[in-house]
Rosetta silent file (secondary structure, phi, psi, omega in degrees, C-alpha in Angstrom):
SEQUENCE: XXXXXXXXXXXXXXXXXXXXXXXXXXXXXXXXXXXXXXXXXXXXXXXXXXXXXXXXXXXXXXXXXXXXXXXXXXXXXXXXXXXXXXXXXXXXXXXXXXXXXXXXXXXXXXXXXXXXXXXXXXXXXXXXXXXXXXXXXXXXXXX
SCORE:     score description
SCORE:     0.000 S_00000001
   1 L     0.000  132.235 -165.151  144.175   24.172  170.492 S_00000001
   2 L   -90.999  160.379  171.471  140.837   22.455  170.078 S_00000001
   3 L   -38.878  154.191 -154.735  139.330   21.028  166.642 S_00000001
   4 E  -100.091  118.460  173.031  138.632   23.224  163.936 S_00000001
   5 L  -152.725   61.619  158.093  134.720   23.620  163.660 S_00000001
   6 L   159.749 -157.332  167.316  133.827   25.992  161.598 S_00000001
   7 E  -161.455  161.629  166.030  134.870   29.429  159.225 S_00000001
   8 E  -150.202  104.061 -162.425  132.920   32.980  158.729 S_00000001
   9 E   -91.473  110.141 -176.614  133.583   33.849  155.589 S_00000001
  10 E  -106.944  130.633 -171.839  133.274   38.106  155.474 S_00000001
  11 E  -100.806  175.248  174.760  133.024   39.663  151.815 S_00000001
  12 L   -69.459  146.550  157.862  133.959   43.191  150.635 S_00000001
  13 H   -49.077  -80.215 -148.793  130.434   45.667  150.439 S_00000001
  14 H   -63.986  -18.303  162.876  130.875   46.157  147.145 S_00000001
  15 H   -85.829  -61.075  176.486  130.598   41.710  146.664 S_00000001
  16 H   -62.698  -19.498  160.356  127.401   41.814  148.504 S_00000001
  17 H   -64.599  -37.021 -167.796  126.015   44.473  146.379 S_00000001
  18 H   -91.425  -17.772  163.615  127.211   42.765  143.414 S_00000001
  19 H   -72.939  -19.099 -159.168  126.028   39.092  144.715 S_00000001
  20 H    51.272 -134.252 -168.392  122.677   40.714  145.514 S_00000001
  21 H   -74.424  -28.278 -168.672  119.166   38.733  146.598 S_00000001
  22 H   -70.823   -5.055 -178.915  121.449   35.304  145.571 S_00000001
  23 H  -114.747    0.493 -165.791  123.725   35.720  148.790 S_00000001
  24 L   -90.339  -32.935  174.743  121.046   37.042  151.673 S_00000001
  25 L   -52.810  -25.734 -171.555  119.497   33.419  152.215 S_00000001
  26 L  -107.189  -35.150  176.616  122.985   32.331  153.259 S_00000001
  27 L   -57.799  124.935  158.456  124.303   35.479  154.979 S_00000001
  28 E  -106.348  149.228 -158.063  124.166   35.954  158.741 S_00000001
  29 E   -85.577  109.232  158.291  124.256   38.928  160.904 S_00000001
  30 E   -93.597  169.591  161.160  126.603   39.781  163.358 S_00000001
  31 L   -55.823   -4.292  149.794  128.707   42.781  165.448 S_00000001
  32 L  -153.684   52.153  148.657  130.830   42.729  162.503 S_00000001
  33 E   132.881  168.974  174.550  129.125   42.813  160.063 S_00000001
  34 E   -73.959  123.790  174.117  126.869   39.864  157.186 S_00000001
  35 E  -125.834  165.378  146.839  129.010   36.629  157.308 S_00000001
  36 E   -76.819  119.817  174.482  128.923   33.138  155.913 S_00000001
  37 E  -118.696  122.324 -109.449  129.236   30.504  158.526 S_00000001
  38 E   163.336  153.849 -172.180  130.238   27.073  156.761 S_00000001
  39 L   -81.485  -65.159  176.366  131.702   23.728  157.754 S_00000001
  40 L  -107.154  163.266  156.267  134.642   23.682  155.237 S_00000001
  41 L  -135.675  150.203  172.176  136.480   25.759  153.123 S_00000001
  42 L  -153.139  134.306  172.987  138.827   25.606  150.000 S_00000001
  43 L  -109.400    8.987 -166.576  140.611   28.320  148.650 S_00000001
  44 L   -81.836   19.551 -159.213  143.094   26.515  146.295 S_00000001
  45 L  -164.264  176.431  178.020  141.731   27.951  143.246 S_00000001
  46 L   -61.327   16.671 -177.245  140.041   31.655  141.219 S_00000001
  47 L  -147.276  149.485 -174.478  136.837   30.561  143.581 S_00000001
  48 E  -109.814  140.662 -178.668  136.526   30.216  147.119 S_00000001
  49 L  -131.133   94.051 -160.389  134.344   26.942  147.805 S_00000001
  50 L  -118.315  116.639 -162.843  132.829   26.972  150.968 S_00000001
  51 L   -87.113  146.293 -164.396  130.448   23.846  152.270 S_00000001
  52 E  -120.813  111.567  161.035  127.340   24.889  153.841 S_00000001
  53 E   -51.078  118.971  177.538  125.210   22.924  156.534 S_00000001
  54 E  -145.129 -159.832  164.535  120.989   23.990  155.922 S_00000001
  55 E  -152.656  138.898  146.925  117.733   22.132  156.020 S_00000001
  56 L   -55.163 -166.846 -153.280  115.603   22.227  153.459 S_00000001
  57 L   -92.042   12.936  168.707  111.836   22.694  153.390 S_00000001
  58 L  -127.938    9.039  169.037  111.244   19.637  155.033 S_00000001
  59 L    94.003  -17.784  179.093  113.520   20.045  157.667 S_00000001
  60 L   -89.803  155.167  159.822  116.533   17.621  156.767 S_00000001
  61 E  -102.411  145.839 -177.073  119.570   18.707  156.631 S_00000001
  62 E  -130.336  158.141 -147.776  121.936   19.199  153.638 S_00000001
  63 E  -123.877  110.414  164.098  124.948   20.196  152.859 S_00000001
  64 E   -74.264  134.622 -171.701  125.366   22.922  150.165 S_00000001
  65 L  -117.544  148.246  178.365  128.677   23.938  148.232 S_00000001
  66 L  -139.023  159.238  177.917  128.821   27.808  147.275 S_00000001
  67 L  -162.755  141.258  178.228  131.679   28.945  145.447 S_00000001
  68 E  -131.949  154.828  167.729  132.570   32.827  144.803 S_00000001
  69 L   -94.734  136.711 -174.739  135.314   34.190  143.389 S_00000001
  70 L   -23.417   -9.190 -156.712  138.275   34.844  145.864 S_00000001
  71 L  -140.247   32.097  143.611  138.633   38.743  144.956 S_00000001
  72 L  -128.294   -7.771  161.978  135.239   39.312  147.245 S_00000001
  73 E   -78.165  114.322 -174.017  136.500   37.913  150.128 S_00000001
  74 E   -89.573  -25.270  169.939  137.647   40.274  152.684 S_00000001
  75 E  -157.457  156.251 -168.413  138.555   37.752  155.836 S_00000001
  76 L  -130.399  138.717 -172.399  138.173   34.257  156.524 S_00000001
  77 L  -143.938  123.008  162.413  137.973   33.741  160.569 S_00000001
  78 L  -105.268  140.484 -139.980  138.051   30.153  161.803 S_00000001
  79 L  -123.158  109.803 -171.741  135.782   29.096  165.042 S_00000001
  80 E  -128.629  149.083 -165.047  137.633   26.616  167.106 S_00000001
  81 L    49.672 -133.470 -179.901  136.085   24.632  170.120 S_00000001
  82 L  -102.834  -17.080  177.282  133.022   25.173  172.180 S_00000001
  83 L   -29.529  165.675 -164.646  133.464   28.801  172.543 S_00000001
  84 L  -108.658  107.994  177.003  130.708   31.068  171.584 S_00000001
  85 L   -51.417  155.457  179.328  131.690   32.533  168.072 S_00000001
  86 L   136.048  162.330  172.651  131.636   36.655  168.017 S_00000001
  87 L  -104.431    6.363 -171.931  133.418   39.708  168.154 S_00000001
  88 L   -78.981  154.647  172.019  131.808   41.232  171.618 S_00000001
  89 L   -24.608  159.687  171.579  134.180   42.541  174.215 S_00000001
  90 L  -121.285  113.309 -176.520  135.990   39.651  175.899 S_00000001
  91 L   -56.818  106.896  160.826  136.189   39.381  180.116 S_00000001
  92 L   -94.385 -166.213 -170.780  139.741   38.573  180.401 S_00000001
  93 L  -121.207  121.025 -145.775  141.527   38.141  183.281 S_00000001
  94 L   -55.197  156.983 -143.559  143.070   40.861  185.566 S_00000001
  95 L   -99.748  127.578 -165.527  146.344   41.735  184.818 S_00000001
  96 L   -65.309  135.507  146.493  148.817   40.362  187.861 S_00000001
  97 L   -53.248  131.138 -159.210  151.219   42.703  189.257 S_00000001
  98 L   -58.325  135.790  152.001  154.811   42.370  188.545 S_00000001
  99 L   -34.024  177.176  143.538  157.257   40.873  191.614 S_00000001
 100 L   -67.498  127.646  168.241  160.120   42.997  192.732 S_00000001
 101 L   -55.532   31.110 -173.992  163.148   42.553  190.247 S_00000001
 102 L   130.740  150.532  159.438  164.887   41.466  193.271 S_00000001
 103 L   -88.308   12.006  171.199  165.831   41.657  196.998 S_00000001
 104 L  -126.123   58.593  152.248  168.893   43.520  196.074 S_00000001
 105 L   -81.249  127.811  169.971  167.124   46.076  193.968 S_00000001
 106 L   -78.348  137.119  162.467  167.667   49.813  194.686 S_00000001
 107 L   -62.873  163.840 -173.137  164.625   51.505  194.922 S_00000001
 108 L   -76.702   48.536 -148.874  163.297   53.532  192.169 S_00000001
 109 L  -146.239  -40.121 -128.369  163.865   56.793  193.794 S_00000001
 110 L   -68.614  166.666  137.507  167.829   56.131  193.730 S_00000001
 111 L   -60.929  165.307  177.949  170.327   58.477  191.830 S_00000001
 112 L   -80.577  179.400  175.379  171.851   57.531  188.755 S_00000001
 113 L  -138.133   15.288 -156.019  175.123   55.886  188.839 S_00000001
 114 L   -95.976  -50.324 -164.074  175.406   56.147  184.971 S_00000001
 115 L   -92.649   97.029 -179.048  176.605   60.432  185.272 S_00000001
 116 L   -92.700  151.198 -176.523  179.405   60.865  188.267 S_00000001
 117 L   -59.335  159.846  141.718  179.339   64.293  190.200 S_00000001
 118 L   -68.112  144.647  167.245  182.766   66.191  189.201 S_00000001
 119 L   -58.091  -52.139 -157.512  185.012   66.102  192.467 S_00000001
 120 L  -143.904  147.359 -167.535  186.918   68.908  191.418 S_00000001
 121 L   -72.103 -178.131 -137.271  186.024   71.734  188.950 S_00000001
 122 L  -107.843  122.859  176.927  187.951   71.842  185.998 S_00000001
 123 L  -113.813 -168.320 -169.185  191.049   74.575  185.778 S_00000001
 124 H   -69.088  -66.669 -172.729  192.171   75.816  181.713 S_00000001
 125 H   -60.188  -13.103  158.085  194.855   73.591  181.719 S_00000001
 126 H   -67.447  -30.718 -170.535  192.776   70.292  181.997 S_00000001
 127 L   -49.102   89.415 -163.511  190.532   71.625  179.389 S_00000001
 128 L   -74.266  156.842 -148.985  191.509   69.888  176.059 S_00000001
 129 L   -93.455  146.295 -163.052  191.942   72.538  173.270 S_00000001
 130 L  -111.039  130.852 -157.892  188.878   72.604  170.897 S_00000001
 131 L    86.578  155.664 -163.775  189.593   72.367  167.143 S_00000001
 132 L   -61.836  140.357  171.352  192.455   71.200  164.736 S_00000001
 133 L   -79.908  172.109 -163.520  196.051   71.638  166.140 S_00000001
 134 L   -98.512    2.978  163.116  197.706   73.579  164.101 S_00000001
 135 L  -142.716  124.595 -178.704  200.478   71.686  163.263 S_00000001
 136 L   -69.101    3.862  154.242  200.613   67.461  162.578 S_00000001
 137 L   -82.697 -156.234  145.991  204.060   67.082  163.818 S_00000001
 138 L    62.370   48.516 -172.406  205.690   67.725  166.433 S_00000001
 139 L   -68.518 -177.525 -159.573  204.395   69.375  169.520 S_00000001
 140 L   -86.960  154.268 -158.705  205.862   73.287  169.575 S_00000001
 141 L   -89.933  145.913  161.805  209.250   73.195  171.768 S_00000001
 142 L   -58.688  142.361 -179.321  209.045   76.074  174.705 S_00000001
 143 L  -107.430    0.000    0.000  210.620   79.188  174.186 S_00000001
């Protein structure tokens, strides 16, 4: 797993309505949705404190601390390695086809072996009698 190099910090709607014009200078757009992209984060407290890389009006750059409180934040997503940050589809990589479970495998066409045919049908007197006997001693003697 490669170094940790960045976070995108996504609030609820209802936090960017309520930060208003003070949160749009720092918010960036993406496919899902106005994020925060920041160097660090700390969450150990009622405020989320998240340090911010910018440049000023002259071009240097500086490093800004913003802090919100924690109960406007809807997901915190950390950016690891050189990958290209985002949510767009991903090319993955086609999905291999399984081996054969074996060279002693039955094909999948086989009968079960779980159910056996009967041999021989059934006559009344194999049939065990269905329902309580009728007496718990005893069986009844022949007449």
């Amino acid at each position: 797993m490669g170094d940790v190099t960045g976070f995108a910090v996504f609030f609820f709607p209802q936090a960017l309505e309520a930060l208003g014009e003070a949160i749009k200078p720092y918010l960036q757009e993406g496919p899902a949705g106005p994020h925060i992209l920041c160097s660090e984060i700390d969450t150990g407290g009622a405020l989320i404190e998240m340090t911010i890389e910018a440049r000023d009006l002259d071009g240097k750059t500086v490093e800004l601390q913003l802090m919100v409180p924690v109960s406007m934040v809807r997901m915190i997503v950390s950016a690891r390695g050189e990958a290209a940050f985002g949510f767009g589809p991903r090319v993955g990589a086609p999905v291999p086809t399984l081996p054969p479970v074996g060279p002693t495998a039955e094909p999948a066409a086989a009968p079960p072996q779980a159910v056996p045919s009967p041999a021989t049908p059934q006559t009344p007197s194999q049939v065990p009698p269905s329902g309580p006997p009728d007496t718990l001693g005893d069986p009844p003697k022949p007449e």
